[in-house]
N, C-alpha and C positions, 0 to 999 in steps of 0.2 A: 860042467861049467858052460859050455857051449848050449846045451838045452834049454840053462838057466837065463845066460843071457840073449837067446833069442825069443822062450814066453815073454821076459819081462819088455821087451821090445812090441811083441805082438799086443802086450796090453797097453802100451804109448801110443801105442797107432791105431786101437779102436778109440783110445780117449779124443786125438788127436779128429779122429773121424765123427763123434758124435754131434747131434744135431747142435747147435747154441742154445736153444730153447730147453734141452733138457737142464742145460744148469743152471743148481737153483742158486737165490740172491740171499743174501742175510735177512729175518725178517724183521719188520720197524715193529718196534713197541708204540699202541693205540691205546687209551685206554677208553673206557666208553663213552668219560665224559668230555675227551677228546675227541670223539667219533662225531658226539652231538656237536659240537664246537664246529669242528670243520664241515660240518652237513653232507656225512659221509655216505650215501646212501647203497642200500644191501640188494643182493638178486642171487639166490641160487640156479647153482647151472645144470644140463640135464644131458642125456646122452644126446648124437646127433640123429634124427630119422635120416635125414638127408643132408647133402650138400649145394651149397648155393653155384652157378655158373656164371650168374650174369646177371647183373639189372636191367631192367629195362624201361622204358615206355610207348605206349602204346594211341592207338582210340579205336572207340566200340564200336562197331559195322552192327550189322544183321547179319544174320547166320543166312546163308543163299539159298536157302530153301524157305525162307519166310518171307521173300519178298517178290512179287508179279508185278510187270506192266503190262496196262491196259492203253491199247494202241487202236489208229483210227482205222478202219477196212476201209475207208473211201476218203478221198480227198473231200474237201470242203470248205466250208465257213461255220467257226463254233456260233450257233447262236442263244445258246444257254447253258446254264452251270446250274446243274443238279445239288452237289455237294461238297463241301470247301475241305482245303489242309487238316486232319486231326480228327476229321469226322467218323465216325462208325458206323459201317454199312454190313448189308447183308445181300447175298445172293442172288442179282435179279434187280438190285435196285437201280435207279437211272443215276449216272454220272453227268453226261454231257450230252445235248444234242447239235446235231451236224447241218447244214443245208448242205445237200451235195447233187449235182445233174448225175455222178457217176451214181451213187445208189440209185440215183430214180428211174436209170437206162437197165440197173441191174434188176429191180423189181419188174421194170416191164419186160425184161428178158424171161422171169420167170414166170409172171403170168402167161407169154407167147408157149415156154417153155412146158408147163402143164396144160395147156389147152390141148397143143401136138401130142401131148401123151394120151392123153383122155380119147381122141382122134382115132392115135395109134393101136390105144387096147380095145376098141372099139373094131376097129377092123379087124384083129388078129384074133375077136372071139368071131366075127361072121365066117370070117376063111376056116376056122377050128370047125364050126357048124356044117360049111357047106361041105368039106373036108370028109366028116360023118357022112354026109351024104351022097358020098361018092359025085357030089358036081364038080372039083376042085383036084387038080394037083395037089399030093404033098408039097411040093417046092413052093408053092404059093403060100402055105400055113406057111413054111418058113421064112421067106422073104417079109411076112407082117412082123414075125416074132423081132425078127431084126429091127425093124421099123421101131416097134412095138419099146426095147430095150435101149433101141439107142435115144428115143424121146423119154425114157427114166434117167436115162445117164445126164440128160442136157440139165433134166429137173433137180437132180443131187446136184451139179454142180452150181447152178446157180441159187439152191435152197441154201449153201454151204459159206457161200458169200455173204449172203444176208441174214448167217442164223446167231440169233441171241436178238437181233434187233428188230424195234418196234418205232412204227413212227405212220410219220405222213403219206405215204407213197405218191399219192398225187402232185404232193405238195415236193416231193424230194425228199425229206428232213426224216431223219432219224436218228434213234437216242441210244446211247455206248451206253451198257449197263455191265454190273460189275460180274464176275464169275464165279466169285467165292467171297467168305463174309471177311473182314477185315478193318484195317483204319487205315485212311488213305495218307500215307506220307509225304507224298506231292501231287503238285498239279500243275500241269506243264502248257494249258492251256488256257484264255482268256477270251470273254465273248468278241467276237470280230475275229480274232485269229482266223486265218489261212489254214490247213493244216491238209500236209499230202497222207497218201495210203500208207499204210504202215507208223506213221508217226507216233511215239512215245505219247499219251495225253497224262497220264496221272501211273503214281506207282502204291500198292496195295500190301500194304505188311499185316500176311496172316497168321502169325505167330509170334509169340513175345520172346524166342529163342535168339540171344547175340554171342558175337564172337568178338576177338578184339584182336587186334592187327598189331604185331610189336614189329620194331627195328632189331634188328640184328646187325654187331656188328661187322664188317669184314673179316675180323681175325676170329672172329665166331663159326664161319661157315663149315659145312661140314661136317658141325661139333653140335647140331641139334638135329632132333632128330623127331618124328610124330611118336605119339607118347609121354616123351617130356613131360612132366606135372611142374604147370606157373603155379604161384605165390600170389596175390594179390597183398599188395599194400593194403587194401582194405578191410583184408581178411576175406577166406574163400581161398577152394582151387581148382584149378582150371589144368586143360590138356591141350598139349602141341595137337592140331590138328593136319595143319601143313609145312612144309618149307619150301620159298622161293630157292632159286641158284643163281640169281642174276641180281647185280649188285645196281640199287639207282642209281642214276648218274649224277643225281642231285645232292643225296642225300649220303652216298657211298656205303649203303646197308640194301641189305636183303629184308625182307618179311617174312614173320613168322605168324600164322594165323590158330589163335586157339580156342576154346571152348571156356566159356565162363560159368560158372557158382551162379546158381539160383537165387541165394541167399542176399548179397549185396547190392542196392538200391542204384541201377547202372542205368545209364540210356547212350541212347546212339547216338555218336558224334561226342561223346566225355572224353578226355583225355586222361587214364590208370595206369599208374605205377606197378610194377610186377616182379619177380626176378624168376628164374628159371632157375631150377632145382631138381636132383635127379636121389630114388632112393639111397643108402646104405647099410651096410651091415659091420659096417668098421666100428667094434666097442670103444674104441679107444677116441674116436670124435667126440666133442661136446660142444653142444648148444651153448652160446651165453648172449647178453645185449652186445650189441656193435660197441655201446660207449664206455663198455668196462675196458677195452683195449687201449693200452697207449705205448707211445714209441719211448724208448728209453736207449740210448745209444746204439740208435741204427737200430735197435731190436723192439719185436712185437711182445709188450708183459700185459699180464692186468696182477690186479692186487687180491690175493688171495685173503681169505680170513683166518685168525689163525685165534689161539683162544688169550694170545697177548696182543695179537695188533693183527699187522698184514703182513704178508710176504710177496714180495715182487717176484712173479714168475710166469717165466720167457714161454712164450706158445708161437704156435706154426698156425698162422690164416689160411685157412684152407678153401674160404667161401665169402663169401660177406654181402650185407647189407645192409641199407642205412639203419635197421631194427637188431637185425641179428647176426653174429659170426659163426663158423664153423670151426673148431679149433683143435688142436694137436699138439699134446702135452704139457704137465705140469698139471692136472684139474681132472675130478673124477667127478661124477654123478654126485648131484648132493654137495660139492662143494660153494661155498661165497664169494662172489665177489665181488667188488666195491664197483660204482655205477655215476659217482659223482663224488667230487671231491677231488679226483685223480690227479690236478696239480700241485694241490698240499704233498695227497699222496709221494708223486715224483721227486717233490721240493726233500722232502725228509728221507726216500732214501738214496738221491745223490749225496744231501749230506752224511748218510750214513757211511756211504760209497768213500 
């Protein structure tokens, strides 16, 4: 007796324990030309690949390896524009030209600069010569060789200053030309401008490769990780690439920076929809639309199809998005379920209720 009344017990308290969603509701009788009536419309469900984590949104960067600036080696005054915003250049082409005293002190340092050398290797073959000849010290061939390399040295460094550029030398003026083929995305300088050594002039995107930069929220952190596969809202999918750990201050989210789909008609500076999503192997998930789900007393149902009508049954959200759910019982591969209509649906089986 004792045995008996403690299984029967044990079987109270798994019932007592199981999920809500597993029990199932009475089902409504539909018939079809009721179905057409209420504009009830159909979507078979499928297993889950994956599970959803998060929505998000985003905008599309360039990927940091597709994008150069082209900066000024000599302070100056721009006094011409080679090529505007959007343009497509190649290798060598002129950007911008400069009036600058500083390049034109740098070009006459290398003309000074190669003269002395030409000077120096000049002596350092006569002392080689007389050297053979027994007129000369060794120490003296060496003293020119020095000579001889440290007037190479002065010519690399000042050729190194002035290399890639072509211009006026007399005049001062030379022209910033590009380094590699590309379309210029900006341009940060206008004729008259000032502009010191080193100054950003224009930025050069050599590759059509972008990324797109999501918010994360705080209670997200730690819970993404590079690898990640995003979802594009637009179809397409993309990879975590990085994660920030430092939350804005502005915006009270971190970034996550990832890799975009080839496929999808994107440009930089668009603002894309996404949601992050990670594999699974759990058969018992299933894919369906977000808007077959509806709340029915505190609880998560959609309306099942049955071969009289529907049945309301309770499932576990496990993911979501405004397209799609992730879901957890009552529903197997290949089953129906309803997608519009769902307040008639509710209407008839509270009243069944």
């Amino acid at each position: 007796m004792l045995m008996r009344f403690l299984s029967g017990m044990t079987i109270v308290l798994m019932l007592a324990a199981a999920p809500s969603w597993a029990q199932q509701a009475s089902p409504i009788p539909v018939s079809k030309q009721q179905q057409d009536r209420l504009g009830i419309a159909l979507h078979d469900v499928t297993s889950a690949e994956s599970v959803t984590v998060v929505d998000m949104i985003g905008h599309v960067k360039r990927a940091p390896g597709s994008v150069r600036s082209i900066v000024a080696p000599f302070a100056g005054v721009v006094t011409a524009i080679h090529a505007l915003p959007g343009a497509t250049v190649k290798s060598g082409d002129a950007l911008i030209s400069i009036s600058s005293r500083d390049y034109a002190s740098a070009s006459a340092s290398l003309v000074q600069a190669q003269s002395e050398m030409r000077v120096a290797d000049a002596a350092l073959a006569r002392q080689t010569q007389l050297l053979t000849n027994g007129l000369v010290a060794r120490s003296a061939v060496e003293e020119a060789r020095a000579r001889a390399e440290s007037a190479r040295a002065k010519v690399a460094e000042a050729s190194a200053m002035s290399r890639g550029l072509k211009g006026d030398k007399d005049a001062g003026t030379y022209v910033v030309r590009t380094a590699s083929s590309g379309r210029i995305a900006t341009l940060a300088a206008q004729v008259g401008d000032n502009v010191n050594a080193m100054t950003t002039l224009a930025s050069l995107t050599t590759a059509a490769d972008l990324w797109v930069e999501f918010q994360i929220p705080a209670r997200l952190m730690g819970q993404i990780s590079p690898g990640d596969g995003v979802e594009l809202a637009k179809g397409g999918r993309g990879q975590i690439m990085s994660v920030t750990d430092v939350l804005d201050p502005t915006t009270r989210s971190a970034s996550a920076y990832a890799t975009l789909p080839a496929g999808p008609a994107l440009y930089e500076g668009q603002l894309v929809r996404g949601h992050l999503s990670r594999p699974t192997t759990d058969a018992r998930l299933i894919s369906a639309p977000a808007r077959s789900v509806v709340r029915i007393d505190g609880q998560d149902h959609v309306f099942r199809r049955t071969p009289d009508g529907f049945a309301p049954t309770p499932v576990q959200v496990v993911g979501r998005t405004e397209e799609a759910a992730t879901l957890r019982g009552g529903l197997r591969p290949g089953d129906t379920v309803a997608t519009s209509g769902l307040t008639e649906l509710k209407a008839l089986a509270t009243q069944g209720g």
